[in-house]
C-alpha positions in Angstrom: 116.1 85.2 -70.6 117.0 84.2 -74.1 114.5 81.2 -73.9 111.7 83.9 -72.6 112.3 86.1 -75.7 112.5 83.1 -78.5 115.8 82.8 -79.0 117.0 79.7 -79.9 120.6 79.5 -80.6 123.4 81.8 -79.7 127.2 81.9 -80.9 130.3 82.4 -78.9 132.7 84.0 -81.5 135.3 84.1 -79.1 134.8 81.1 -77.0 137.5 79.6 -74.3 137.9 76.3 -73.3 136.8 77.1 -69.8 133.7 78.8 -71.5 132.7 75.5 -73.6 133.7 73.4 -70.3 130.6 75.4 -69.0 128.6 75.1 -71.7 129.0 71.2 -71.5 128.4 71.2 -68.1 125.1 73.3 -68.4 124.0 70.5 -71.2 125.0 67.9 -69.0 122.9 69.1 -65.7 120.0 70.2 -68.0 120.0 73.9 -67.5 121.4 75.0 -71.0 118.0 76.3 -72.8 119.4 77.2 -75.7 121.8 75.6 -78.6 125.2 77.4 -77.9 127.9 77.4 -81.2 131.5 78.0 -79.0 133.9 79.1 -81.3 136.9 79.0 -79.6 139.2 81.9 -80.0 142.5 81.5 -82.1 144.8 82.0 -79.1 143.1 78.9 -77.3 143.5 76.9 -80.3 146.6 75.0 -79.3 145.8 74.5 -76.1 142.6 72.5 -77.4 144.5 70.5 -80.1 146.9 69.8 -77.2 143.8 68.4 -75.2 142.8 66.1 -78.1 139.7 68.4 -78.9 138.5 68.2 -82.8 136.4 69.6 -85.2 133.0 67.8 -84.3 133.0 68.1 -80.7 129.8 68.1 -78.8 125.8 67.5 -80.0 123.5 69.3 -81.5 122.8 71.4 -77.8 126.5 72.2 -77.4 129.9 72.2 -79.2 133.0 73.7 -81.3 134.1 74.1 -84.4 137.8 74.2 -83.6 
């Protein structure tokens, strides 16, 4: 739908890491249409640094600034 109306490039302002694990997996099987910025939300942050995730994850389709 967002393709259909023009838009390009959405942001996630308060992103989990199971919502960017589906956002990589869209950009992995080809069906994310659109660039997606995940911020993750400040309660997830730990978790993520836990799981080794940094500042410059993903490409220019998908990632996070955590």
């Amino acid at each position: 739908m967002m393709s259909r109306t023009g838009i390009t490039s959405v942001t996630d302002a308060l992103g989990a890491p199971d919502d960017l694990r589906a956002y990589q997996d869209a950009r992995e099987s080809g069906d994310l249409s659109v660039r997606v910025y995940c911020s993750i939300f400040f309660s997830h942050i730990q978790q993520m640094l836990d799981g080794g995730v940094r500042t410059g994850l993903g490409d220019e389709w998908c990632g996070s600034a955590s």
